[in-house]
C-alpha positions in Angstrom: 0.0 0.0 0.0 1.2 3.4 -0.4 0.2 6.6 1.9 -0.6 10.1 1.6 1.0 13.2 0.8 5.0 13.3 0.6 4.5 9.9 1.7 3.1 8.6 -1.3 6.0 7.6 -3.4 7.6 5.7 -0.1 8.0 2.4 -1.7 9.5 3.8 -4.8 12.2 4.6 -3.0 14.4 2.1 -1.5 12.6 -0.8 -3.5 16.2 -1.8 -4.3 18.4 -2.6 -1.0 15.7 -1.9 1.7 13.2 -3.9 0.6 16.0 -6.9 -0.3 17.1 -6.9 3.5 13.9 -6.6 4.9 12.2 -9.4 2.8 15.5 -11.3 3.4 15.5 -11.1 7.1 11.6 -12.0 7.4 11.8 -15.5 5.5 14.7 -16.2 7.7 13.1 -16.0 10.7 9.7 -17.8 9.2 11.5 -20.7 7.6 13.8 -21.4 10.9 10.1 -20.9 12.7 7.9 -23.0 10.3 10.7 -25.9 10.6 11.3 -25.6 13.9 7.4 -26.0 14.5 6.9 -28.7 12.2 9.9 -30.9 13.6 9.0 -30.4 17.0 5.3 -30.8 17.2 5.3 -34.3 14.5 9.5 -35.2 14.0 8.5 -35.2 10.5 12.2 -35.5 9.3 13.2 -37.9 11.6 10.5 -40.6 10.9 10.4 -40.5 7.5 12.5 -42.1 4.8 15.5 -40.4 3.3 16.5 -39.3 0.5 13.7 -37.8 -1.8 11.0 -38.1 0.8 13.0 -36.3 3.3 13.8 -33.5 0.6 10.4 -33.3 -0.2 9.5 -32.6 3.5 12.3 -30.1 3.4 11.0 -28.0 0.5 7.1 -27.9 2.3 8.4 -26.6 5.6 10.1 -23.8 3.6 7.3 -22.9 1.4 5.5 -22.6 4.3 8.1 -20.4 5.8 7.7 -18.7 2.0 4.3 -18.4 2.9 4.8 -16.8 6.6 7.1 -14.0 4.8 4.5 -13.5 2.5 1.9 -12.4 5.2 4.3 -10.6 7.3 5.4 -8.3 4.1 1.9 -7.8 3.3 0.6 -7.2 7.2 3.7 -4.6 7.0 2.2 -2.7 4.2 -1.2 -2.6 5.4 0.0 -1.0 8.7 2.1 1.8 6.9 -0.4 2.5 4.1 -3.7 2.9 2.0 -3.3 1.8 -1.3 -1.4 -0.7 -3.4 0.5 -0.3 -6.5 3.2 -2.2 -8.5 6.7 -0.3 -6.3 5.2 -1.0 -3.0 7.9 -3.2 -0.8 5.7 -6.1 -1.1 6.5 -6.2 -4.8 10.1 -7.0 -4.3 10.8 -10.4 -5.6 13.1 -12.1 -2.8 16.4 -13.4 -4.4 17.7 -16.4 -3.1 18.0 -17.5 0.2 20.4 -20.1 1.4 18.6 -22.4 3.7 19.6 -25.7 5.4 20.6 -27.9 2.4 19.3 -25.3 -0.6 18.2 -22.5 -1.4 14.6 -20.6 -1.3 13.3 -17.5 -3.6 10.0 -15.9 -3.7 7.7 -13.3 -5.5 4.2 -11.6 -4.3 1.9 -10.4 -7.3 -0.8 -8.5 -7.3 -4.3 -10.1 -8.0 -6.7 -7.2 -6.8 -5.5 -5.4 -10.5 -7.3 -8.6 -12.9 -10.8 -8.9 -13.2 -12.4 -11.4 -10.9 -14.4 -14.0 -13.2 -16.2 -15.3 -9.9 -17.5 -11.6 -9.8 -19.4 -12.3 -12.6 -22.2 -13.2 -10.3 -23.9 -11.7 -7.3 -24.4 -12.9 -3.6 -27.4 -14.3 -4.5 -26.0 -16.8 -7.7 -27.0 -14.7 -10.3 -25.6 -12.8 -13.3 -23.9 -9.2 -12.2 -25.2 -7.0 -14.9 -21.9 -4.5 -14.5 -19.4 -7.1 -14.2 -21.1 -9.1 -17.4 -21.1 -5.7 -19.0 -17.1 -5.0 -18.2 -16.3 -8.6 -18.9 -18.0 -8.5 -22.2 -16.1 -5.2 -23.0 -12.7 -6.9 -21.9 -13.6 -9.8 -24.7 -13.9 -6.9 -27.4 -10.9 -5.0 -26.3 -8.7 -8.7 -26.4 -10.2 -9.5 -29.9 -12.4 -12.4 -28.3 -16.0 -13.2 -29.5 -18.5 -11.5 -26.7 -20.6 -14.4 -26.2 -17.5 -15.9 -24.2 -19.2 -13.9 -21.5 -22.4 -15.9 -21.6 -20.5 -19.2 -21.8 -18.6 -18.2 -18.9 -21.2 -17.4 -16.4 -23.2 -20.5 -17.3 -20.2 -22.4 -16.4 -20.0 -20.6 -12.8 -24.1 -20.4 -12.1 -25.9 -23.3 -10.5 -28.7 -23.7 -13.4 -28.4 -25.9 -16.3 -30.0 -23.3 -18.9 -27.4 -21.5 -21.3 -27.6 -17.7 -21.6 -28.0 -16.2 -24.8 -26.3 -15.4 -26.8 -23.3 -17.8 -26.8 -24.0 -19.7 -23.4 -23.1 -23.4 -23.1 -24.4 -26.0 -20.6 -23.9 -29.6 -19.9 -25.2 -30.3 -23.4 -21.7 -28.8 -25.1 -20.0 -30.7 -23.0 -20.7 -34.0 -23.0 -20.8 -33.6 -27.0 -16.6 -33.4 -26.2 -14.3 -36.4 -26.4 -13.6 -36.6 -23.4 -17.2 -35.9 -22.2 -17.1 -33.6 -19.4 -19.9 -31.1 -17.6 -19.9 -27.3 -16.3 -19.0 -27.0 -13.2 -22.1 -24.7 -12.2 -20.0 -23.3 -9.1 -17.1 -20.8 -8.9 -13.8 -21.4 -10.3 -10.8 -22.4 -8.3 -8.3 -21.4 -11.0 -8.3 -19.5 -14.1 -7.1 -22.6 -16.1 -10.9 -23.6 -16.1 -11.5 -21.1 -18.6 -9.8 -23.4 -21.0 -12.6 -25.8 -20.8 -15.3 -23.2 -21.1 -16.7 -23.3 -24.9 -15.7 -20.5 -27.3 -12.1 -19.8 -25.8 -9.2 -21.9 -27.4 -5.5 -22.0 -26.5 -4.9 -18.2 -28.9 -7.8 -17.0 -26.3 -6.6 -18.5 -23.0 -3.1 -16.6 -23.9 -5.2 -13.1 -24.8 -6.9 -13.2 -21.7 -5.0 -14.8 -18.7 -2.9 -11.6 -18.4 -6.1 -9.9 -17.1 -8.2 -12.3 -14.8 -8.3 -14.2 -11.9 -10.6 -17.2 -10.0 -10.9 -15.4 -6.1 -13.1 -16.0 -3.3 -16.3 -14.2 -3.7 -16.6 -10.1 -5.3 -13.1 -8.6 -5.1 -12.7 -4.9 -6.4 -10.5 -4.0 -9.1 -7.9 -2.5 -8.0 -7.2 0.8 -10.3 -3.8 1.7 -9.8 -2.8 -2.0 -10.7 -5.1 -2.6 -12.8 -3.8 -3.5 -17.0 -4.4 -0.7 -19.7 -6.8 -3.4 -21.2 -9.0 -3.9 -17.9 -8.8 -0.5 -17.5 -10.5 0.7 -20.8 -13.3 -2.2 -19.9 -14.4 0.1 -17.1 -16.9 1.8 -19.5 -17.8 2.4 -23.3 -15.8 4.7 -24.9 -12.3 4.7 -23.2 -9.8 4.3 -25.4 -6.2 2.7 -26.2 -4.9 6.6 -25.7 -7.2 6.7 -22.6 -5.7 4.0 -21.0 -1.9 4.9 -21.2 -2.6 8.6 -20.0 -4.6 6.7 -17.1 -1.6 4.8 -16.3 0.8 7.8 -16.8 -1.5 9.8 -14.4 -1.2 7.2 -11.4 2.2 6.8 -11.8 4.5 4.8 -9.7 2.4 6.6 -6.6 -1.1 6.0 -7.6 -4.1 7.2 -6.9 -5.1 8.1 -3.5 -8.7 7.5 -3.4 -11.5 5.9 -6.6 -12.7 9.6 -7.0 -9.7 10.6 -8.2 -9.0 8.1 -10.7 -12.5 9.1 -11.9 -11.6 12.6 -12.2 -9.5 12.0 -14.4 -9.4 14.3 -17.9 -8.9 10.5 -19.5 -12.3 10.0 -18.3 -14.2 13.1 -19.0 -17.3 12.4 -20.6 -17.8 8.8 -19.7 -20.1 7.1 -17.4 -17.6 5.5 -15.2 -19.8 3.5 -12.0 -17.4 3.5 -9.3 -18.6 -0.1 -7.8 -16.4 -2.9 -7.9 -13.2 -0.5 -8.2 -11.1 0.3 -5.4 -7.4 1.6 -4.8 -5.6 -1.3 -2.5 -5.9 -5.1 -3.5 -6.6 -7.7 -0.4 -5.8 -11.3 -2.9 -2.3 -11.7 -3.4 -0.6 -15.0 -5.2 2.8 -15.8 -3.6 5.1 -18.3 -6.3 8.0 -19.7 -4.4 10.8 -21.3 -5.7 12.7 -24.1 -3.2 15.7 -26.0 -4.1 16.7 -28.7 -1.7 19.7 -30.8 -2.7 19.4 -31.9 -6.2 15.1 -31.3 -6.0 13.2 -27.8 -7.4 9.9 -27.6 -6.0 7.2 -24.6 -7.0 5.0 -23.8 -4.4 2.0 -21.1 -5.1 -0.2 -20.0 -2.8 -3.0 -17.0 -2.8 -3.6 -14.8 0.2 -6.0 -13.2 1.1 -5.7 -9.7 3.3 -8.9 -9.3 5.3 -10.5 -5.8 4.9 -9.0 -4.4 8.0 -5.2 -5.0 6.7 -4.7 -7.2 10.1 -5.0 -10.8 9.1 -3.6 -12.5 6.1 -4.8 -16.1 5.3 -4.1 -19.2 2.6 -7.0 -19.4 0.5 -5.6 -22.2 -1.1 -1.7 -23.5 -2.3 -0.2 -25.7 -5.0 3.2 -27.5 -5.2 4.5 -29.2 -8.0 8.7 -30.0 -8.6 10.3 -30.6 -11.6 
């Protein structure tokens, strides 16, 4: 987050060797605590087989200490500041770290500046007409066909009748080889999207840059948000638009939604200021673990509570090469 005033460009500032030492000292003290926790309370090294199941044990207790740095950095930031945006010291990738037997490096990025396809519906399981209307938009903007929208939400809503125009039920579906069916409930990742009818592998490229699968209605977050998403926000705004909107926020931001709106880029258009916002509470953190001879990948996405004073693990991945 970034704060007011002369403070605003704070994390511009010492990105470089500030945020290195302080991002390096945090998972230091998480991984030694995660491991220390986990070989206390279960001996998990010392019952197990060695070799690669041992290693593999390794490489979870540090992504978990990965994780643990992750929410400290971002419980950090929420104490100092208001907003979020790309120079802020949570943004600092975290080179690596030697730790017993290897080596771990992480990276936080910013998921509140994507479009949230589970937004797509209300509270109440039906379509959002706004966040249809801006989703429909991004599909121009990306050269998609529009009725991706429709085929989307019929693949997150729990009814088993397709939208017009360009909806697709159970009946596409089981027409594939193999035969599969909608899900008809939100999406836990944004590779689902490559199963919903009307977006191929060119599509899937176009528009992972700008979306993401979170937890219920998550506000876009303007002053991350991608030129693309950003002309989505309402007919009319334009490539040029876009990159003055982005040369306006500048590596401080925008302090509050009514500024962004006030904008000159935005002068005569009907911008509705629901669903936008200037911070970002979802957050995915990738880390990278190397223990002896194994590379592990563990992702997680986290999710800072509206107050700024909890952090939690919506849900993690691992996979090693």
């Amino acid at each position: 987050m970034t704060g007011a005033g002369g403070v605003r460009g704070r994390g511009i500032l010492a990105a470089g060797q500030a945020g290195v030492a302080l991002v390096t000292a945090l998972i230091l003290v998480a991984v030694a605590t995660v491991a220390a926790v986990g070989m206390a309370s279960t001996q998990l090294l010392n019952t197990r087989m060695a070799g690669n199941t041992l290693q593999a044990d390794q490489a979870y207790l540090t992504a978990l200490g990965a994780e643990a740095w992750a929410r400290q950095v971002l419980l950090r930031d929420a104490r100092q500041n208001r907003t979020d945006v790309p120079g802020d010291d949570w943004a600092v990738a975290l080179p690596p770290v030697a730790v017993e037997g290897g080596s771990v490096a992480g990276r936080i990025e910013d998921l509140g500046g994507r479009f949230n396809l589970n937004g797509l519906l209300t509270g109440a399981g039906v379509p959002d007409p706004l966040a249809v209307a801006r989703f429909t938009r991004l599909l121009r903007i990306l050269d998609i066909d529009p009725g991706v929208a429709a085929a989307v939400v019929d693949w997150l809503d729990a009814d088993r009748v397709p939208g017009f125009p360009g909806g697709a039920e159970d009946e596409v579906y089981l027409g594939r080889d193999p035969a599969y069916r909608a899900a008809n409930g939100p999406m836990a990742s944004i590779s689902e999207l490559r199963l919903v009818a009307g977006i191929d592998g060119a599509a899937y490229q176009r528009l992972a840059p700008h979306v993401a699968a979170l937890p219920g209605r998550a506000a876009i977050n303007v002053n991350s948000a991608t030129p693309e998403l950003l002309r989505s926000l309402a007919e009319g705004i334009e490539a040029g638009d876009a990159e003055a909107l982005v040369a306006a926020r500048g590596e401080a931001g925008f302090e509050t939604v009514a500024e962004f709106l006030a904008e000159a880029a935005l002068a005569g258009r009907t911008v509705d200021e629901a669903g936008l916002s200037v911070a970002s509470r979802h957050f995915l953190l990738t880390a990278e673990v190397r223990i002896g001879g194994a590379f592990t990948r563990h992702q997680a996405l986290l999710e800072r509570d509206e107050t700024g004073k909890r952090v939690r693990t919506v849900r993690r991945s691992m996979g090693a090469e």
